[in-house]
N, C-alpha and C positions, 0 to 999 in steps of 0.2 A: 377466750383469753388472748394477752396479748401475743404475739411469734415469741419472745424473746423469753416469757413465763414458760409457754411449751416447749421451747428448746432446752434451756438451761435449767430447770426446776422440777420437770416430772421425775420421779424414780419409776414408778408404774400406777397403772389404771388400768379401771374391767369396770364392765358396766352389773350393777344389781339386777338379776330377774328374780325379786321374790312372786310367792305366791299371795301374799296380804298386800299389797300393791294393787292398789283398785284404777290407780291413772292410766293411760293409754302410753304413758310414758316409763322409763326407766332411766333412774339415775345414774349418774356416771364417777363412780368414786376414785381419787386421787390420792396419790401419795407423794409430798411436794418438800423438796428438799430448799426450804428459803438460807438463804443469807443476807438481812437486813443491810449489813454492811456493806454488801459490795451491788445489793441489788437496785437499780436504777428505770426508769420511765419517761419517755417522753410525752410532754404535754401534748393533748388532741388539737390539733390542727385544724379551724373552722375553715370550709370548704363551700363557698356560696355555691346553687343551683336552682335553677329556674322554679320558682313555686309556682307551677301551674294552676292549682285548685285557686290562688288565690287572681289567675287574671281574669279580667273582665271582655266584654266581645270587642271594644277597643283596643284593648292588646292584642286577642286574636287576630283582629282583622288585618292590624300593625306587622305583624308577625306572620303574616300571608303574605302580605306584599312586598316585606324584606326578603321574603323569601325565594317567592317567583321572581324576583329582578336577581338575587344571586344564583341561583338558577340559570337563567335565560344566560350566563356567562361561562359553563361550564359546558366544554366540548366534550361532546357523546363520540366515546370512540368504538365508528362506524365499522372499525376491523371485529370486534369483538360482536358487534351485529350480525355480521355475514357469515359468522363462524358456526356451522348447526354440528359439531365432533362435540357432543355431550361430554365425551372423555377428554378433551384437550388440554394438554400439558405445555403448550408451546412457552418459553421465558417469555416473554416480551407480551402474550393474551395476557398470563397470569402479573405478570406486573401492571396492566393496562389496566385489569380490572383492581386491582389493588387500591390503584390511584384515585380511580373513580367513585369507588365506594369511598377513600378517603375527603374525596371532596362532599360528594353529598353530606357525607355527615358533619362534617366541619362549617358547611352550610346553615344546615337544621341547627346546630352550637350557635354558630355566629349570628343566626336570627334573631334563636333567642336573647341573647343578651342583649339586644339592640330593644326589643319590642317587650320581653313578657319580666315582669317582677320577681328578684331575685330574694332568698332565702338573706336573712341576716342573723348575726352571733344574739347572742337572750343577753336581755341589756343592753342593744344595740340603743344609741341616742336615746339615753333613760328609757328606754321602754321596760317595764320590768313587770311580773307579773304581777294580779293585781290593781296595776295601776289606773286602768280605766275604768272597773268597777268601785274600787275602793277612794283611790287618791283623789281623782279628776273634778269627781261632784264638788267636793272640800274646796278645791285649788279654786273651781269657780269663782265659789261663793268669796273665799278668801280674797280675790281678785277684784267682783264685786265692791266689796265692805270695802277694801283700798281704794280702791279711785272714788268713792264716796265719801270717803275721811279726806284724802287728797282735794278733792272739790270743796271738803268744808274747811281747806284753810289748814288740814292737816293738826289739831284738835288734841294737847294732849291729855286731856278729861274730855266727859261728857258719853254720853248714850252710843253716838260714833265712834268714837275712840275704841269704848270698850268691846262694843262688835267685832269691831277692825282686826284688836287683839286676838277675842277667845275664837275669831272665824281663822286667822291664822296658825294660832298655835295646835285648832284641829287638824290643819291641814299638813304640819309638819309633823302632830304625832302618827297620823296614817302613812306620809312617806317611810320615818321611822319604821311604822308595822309592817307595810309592806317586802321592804328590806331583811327585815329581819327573821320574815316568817312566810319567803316566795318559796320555800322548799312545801310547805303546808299547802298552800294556797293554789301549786301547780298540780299537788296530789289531790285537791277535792275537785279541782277542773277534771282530772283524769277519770272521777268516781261519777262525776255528775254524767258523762259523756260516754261513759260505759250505761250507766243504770239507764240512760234516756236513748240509747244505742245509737248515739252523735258519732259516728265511726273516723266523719273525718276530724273533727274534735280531739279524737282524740287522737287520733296520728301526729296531728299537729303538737298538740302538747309532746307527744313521743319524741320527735322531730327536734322543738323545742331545746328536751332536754340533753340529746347529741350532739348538739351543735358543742 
């Protein structure tokens, strides 16, 4: 739940341990003092980060060699080398080391975003779910039949014409469906990809839906 639900709206909670409870789990019951009126939310803040699973060994390799060259720029400090006091508290080791790990990591960041493929919002440049199974076949054909009607001179009767039509108008009643019913369509990806144990499937669709 969100900080500001936990903060402001709990009165009290305990967790159930029945004994009819066969899950390995135990619920956690609440007692939540709302006021609609003054109760508020901030919208989720989409957050890009590097989709690994989805780079290819060109990206990796990319993101090697971003790497090793910012690397090779980052001075190893050689006091913090020479130092074997397991216990060392000196200011200036512990800041030394501070920075260093700050750069490494700021590194491995900075690589990736240069070389490996990053995470985007659902719906990003119409992609929407769906769309490649369902819409795109359509869109083809629809595409098709057009520049064939367009080559015959653009036709408003005739055997082209009417293709041109009924190939288009399926193609906008599938974006329509799509649209209308990616809440559905995101939940049978998630059933397909459990039942067929596609684990990264379905993370993805998880992922997906947090964004």
């Amino acid at each position: 739940m969100s900080a500001q639900l936990f903060t402001d709206s709990i009165r009290w909670g305990c967790v159930l341990h029945e004994v009819n409870n066969l899950s390995d789990h135990d619920p956690v019951c609440l007692c939540l003092d709302l006021s609609i009126a003054r109760l508020s939310y901030d919208k989720r803040k989409f957050t890009a980060r590097p989709s690994w699973f989805r780079a290819k060994s060109v990206h990796i390799d990319h993101y090697k060699s971003v790497l090793q060259s910012v690397l090779n720029k980052i001075v190893i400090p050689h006091d913090l080398c020479l130092c074997h006091d397991v216990h060392c508290c000196k200011a200036d080791h512990v800041a030394s080391l501070d920075e260093y790990v700050a750069q490494l990591t700021d590194a491995c960041l900075k690589s990736a975003e240069v070389a490996i493929p990053f995470t985007r919002p659902s719906g990003y440049n119409g992609c929407i779910p769906g769309w490649s199974e369902v819409v795109a076949p359509l869109r083809d054909q629809s595409l098709f039949w057009h520049n064939l009607w367009s080559d015959c001179g653009r036709p408003h009767q005739g055997l082209v014409a009417d293709i041109m039509r009924k190939t288009r108008a399926r193609y906008y009643r599938a974006v329509r469906y799509v649209k209308k019913n990616k809440d559905d369509i995101v939940n049978k990806r998630i059933a397909e990809a459990l039942s067929e144990n596609r684990s990264r499937d379905f993370w993805g669709e998880i992922k997906r839906i947090r964004q």
